[in-house]
Backbone as CSV, one residue per row, in Angstrom:
resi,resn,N_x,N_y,N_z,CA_x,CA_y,CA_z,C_x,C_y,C_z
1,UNK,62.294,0.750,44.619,62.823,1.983,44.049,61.678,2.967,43.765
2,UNK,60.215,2.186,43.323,59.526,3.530,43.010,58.705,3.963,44.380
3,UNK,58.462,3.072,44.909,58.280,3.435,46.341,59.101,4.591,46.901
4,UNK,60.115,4.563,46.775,61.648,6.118,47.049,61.112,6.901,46.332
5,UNK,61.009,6.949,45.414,60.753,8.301,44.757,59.387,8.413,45.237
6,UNK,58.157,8.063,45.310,56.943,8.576,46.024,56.976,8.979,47.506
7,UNK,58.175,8.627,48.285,58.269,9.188,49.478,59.046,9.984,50.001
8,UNK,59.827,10.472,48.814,60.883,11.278,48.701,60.965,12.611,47.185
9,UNK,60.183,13.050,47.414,59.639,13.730,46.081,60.624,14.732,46.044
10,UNK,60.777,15.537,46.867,61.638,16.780,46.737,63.042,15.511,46.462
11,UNK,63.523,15.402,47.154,64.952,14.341,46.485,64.766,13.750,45.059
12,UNK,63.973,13.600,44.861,63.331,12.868,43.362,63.330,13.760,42.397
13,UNK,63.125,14.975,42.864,62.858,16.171,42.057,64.347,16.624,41.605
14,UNK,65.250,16.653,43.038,66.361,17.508,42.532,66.921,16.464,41.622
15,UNK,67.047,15.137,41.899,67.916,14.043,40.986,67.278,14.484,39.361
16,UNK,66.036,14.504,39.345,65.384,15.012,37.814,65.984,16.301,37.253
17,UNK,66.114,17.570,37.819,66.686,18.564,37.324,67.923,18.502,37.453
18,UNK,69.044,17.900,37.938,70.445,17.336,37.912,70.580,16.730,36.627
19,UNK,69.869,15.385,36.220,70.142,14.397,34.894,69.582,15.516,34.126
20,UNK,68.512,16.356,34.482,67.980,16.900,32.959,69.181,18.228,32.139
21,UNK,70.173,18.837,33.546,70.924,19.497,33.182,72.255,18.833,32.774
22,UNK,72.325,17.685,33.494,73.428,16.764,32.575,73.379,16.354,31.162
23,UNK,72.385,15.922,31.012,71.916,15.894,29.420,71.332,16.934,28.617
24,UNK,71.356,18.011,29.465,71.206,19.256,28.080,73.046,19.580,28.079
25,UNK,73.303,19.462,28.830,75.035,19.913,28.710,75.743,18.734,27.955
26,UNK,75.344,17.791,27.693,75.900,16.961,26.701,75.173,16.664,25.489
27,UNK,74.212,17.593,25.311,73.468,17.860,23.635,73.933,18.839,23.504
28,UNK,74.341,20.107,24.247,75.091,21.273,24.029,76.265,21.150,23.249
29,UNK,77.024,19.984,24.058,78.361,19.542,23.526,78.594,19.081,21.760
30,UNK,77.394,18.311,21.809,77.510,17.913,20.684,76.753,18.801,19.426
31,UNK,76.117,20.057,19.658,75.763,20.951,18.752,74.542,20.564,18.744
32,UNK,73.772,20.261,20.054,72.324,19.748,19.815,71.378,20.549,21.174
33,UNK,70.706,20.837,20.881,69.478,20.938,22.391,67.933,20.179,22.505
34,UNK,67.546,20.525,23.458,66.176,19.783,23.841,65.041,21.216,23.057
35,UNK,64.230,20.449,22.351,63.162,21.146,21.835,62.524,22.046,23.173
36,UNK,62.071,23.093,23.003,61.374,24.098,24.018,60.385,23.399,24.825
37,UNK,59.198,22.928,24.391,57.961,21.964,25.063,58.982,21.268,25.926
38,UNK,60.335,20.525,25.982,60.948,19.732,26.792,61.170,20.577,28.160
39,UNK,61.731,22.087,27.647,61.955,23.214,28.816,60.824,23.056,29.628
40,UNK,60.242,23.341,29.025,58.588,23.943,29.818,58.337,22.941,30.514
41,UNK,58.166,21.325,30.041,57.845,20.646,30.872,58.474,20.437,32.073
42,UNK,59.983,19.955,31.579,60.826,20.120,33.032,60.587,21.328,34.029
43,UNK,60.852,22.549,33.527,60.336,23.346,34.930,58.961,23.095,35.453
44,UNK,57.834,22.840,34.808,56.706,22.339,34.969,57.073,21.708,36.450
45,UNK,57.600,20.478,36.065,57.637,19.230,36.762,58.428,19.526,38.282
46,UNK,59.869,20.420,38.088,60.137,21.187,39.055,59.436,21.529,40.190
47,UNK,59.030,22.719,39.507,58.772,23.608,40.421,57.192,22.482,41.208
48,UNK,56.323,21.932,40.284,55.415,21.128,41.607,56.352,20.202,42.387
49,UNK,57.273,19.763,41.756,58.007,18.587,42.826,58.277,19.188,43.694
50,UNK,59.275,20.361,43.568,59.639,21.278,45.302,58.521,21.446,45.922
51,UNK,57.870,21.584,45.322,56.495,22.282,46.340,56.007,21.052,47.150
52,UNK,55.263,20.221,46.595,55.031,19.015,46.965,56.196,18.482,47.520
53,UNK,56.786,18.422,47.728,58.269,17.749,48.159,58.665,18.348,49.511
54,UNK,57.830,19.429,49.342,58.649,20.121,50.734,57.407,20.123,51.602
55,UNK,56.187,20.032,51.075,54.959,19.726,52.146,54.811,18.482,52.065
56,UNK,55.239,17.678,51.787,55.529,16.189,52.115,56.768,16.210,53.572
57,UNK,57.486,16.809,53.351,58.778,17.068,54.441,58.626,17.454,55.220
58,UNK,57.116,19.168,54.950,57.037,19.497,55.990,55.800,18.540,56.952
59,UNK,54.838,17.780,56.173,53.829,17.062,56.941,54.855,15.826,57.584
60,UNK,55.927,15.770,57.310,56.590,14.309,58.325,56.832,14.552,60.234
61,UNK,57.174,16.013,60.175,57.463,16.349,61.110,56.762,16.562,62.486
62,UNK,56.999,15.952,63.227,56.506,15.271,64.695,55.689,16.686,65.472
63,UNK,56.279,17.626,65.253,55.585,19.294,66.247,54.890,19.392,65.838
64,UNK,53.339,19.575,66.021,52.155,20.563,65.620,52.463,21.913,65.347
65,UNK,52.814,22.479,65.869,53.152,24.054,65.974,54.080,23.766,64.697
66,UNK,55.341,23.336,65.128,56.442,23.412,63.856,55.841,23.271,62.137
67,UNK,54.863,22.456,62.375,54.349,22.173,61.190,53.235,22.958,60.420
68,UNK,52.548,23.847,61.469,51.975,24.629,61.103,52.485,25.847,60.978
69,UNK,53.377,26.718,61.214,54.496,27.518,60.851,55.294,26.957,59.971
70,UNK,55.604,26.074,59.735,56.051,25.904,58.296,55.849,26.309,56.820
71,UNK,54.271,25.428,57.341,53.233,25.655,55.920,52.941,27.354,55.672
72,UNK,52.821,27.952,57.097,52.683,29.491,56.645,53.738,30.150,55.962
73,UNK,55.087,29.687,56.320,56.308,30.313,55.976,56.468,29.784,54.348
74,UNK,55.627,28.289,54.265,55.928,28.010,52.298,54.528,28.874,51.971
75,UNK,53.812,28.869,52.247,53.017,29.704,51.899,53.167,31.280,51.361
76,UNK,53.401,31.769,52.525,54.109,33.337,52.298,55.161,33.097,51.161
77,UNK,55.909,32.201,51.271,56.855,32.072,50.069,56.994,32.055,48.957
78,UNK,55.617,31.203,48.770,54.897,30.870,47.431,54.344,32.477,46.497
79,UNK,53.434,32.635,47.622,52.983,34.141,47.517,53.859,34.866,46.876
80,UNK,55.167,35.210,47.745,56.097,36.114,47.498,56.552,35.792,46.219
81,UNK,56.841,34.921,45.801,57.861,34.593,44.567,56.595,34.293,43.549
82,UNK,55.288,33.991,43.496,54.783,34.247,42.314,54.220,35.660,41.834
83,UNK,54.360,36.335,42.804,54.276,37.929,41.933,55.608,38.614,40.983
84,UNK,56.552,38.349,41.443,57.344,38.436,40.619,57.553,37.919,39.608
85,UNK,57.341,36.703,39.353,57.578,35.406,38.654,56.680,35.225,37.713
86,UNK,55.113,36.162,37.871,53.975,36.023,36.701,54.193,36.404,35.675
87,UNK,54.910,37.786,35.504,55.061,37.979,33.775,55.747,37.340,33.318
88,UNK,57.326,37.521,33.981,58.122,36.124,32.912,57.725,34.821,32.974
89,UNK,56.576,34.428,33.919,56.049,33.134,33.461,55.285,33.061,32.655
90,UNK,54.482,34.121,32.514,53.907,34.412,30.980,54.199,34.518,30.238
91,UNK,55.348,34.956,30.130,56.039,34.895,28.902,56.892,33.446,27.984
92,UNK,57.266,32.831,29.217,57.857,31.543,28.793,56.984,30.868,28.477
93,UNK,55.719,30.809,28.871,54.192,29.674,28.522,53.665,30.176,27.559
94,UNK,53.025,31.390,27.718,52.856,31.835,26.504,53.244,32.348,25.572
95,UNK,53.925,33.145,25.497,55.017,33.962,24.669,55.856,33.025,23.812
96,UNK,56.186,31.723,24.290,56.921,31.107,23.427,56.614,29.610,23.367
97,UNK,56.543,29.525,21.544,56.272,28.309,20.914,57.633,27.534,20.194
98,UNK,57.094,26.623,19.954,58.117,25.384,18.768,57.217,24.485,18.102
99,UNK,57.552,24.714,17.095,56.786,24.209,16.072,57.866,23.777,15.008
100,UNK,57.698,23.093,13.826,57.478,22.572,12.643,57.619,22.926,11.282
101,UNK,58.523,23.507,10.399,58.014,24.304,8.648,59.404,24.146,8.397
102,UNK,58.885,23.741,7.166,59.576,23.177,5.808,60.142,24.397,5.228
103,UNK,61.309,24.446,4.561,61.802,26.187,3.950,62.969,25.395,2.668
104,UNK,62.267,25.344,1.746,63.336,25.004,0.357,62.847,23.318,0.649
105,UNK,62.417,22.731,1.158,62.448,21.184,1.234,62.859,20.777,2.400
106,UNK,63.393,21.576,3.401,64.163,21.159,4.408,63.208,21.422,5.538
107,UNK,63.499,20.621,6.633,62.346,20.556,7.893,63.433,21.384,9.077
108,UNK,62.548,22.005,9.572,63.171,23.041,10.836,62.449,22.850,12.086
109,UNK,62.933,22.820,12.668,62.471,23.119,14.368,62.285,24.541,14.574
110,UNK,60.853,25.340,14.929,61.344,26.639,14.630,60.248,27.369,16.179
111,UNK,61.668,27.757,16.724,61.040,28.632,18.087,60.773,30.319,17.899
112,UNK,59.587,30.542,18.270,58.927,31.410,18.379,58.822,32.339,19.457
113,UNK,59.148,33.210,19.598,59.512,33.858,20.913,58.642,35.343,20.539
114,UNK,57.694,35.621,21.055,57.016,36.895,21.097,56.278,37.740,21.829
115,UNK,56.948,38.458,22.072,57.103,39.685,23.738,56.116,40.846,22.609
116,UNK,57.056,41.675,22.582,56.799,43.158,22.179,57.367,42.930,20.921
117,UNK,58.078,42.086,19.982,58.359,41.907,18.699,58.268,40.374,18.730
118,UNK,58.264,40.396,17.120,58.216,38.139,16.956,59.033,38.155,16.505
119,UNK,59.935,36.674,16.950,61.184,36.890,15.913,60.795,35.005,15.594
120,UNK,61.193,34.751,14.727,61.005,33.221,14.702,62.827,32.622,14.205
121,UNK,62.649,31.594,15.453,64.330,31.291,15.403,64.590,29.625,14.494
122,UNK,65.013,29.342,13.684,65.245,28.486,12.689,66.452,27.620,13.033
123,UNK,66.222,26.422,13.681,67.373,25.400,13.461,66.890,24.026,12.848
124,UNK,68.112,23.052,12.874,67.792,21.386,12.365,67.267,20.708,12.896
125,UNK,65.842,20.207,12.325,65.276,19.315,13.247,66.077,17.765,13.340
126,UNK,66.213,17.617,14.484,66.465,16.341,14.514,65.748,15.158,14.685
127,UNK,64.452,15.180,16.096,63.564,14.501,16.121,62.561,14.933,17.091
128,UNK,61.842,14.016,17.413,60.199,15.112,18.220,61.193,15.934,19.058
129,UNK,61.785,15.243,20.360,62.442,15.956,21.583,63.920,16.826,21.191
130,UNK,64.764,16.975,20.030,65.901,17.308,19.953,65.959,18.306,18.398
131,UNK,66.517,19.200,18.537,66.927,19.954,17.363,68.308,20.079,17.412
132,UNK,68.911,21.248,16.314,70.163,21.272,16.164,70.396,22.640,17.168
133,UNK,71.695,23.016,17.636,71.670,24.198,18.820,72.223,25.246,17.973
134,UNK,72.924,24.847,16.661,73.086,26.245,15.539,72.083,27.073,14.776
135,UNK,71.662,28.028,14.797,70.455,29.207,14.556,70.846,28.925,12.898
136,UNK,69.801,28.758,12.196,69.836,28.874,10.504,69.401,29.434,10.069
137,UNK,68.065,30.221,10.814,67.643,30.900,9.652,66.562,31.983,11.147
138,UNK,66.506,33.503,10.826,65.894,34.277,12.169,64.729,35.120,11.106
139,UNK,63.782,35.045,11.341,62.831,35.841,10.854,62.141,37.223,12.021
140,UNK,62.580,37.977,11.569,62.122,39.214,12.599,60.837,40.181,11.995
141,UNK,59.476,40.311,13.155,58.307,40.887,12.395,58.849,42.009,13.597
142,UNK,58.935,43.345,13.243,58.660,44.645,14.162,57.545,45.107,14.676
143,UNK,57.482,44.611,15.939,56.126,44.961,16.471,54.896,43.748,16.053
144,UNK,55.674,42.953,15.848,54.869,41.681,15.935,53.654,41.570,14.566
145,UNK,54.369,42.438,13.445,53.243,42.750,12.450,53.293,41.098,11.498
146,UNK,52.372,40.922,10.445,52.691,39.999,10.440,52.770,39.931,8.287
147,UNK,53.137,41.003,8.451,53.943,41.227,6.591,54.953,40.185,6.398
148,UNK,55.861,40.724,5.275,56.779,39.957,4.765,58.083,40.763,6.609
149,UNK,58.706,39.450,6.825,59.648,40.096,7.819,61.184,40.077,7.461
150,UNK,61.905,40.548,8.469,63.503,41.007,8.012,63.945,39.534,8.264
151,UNK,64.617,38.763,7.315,64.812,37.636,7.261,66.420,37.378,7.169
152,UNK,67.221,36.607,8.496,68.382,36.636,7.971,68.782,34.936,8.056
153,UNK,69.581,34.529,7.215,69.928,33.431,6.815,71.660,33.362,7.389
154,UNK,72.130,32.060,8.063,73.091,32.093,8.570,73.903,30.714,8.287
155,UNK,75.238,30.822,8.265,76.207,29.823,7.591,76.706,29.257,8.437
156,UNK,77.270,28.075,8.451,78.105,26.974,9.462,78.857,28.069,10.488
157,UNK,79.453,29.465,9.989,80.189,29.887,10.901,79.465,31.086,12.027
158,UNK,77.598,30.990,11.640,77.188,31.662,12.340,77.222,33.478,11.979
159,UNK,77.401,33.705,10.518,77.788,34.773,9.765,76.428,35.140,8.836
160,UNK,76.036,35.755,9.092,73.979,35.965,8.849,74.579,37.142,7.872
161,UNK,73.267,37.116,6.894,72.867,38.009,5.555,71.850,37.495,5.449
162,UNK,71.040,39.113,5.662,69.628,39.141,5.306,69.451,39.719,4.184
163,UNK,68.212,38.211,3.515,67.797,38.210,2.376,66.553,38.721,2.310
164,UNK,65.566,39.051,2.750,64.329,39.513,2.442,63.885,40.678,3.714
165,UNK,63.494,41.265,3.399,63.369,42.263,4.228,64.036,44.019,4.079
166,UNK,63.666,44.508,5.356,64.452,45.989,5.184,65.581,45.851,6.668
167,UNK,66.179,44.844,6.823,67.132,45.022,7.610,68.829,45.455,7.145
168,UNK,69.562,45.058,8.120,71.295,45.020,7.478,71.164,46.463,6.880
């Protein structure tokens, strides 16, 4: 079996992003998701498996010529789709964290998302890989300043009042 998956990488790959979307759709279900670092890694892991997966596929193939037009055509491909693909990949790698903080006694899973404003997003931690998928608590800095921010606090039904800040 692990022999298959080392000689079959692109197939190996898609079976990985299949189970990984099966099991975020059944933490969804149950009011749960995969911590962010889990995102990142999976596409991580992705996007080299296709790649590798498909110059593994394309080095099997018997034509010289075919095989060397191949590699130019993933090549050019590669090319093509990482110019587009650099800022919002910058942004997902860097731009956004998950981390860790305590608020009244209580422990949060808390994602960090910061473009052109920070907002820091507050749910239940559950454990290293899993939080809760209901938003509890959103801290918004304008312009990414880093004062007291517009802070809104939110109830089982998803019904927010902000307590600190100059928002609402």
């Amino acid at each position: 079996m692990k022999s298959w998956f080392k000689t079959h990488i692109f197939s190996s790959t898609i079976i990985l992003i299949v189970a990984y979307l099966n099991l975020n759709a059944l933490l969804f279900v149950q009011g749960l998701r995969f911590r962010f670092f889990i995102h990142q890694f999976i596409v991580t892991i992705s996007i080299l498996g296709i790649i590798i997966g498909l110059i593994q596929i394309i080095k099997r193939h018997k034509r010289q010529r075919m095989r060397t037009i191949s590699y130019i055509v993933l090549a050019f491909a590669i090319v093509l789709f990482a110019f587009p693909a650099a800022l919002p990949g910058l942004v997902f790698y860097l731009g956004q964290t998950e981390t860790i903080a305590y608020i009244d006694g209580v422990k949060y899973s808390v994602h960090q998302d910061e473009f052109l404003d920070r907002f820091l997003y507050y749910y239940d931690y559950k454990n290293f890989f899993i939080s809760g998928s209901k938003l509890r608590i959103e801290d918004f800095y304008p312009g990414c300043t880093y004062g007291d921010p517009i802070r809104t606090v939110y109830d089982q039904y998803g019904h927010g009042t902000v307590v600190m800040g100059q928002g609402g």
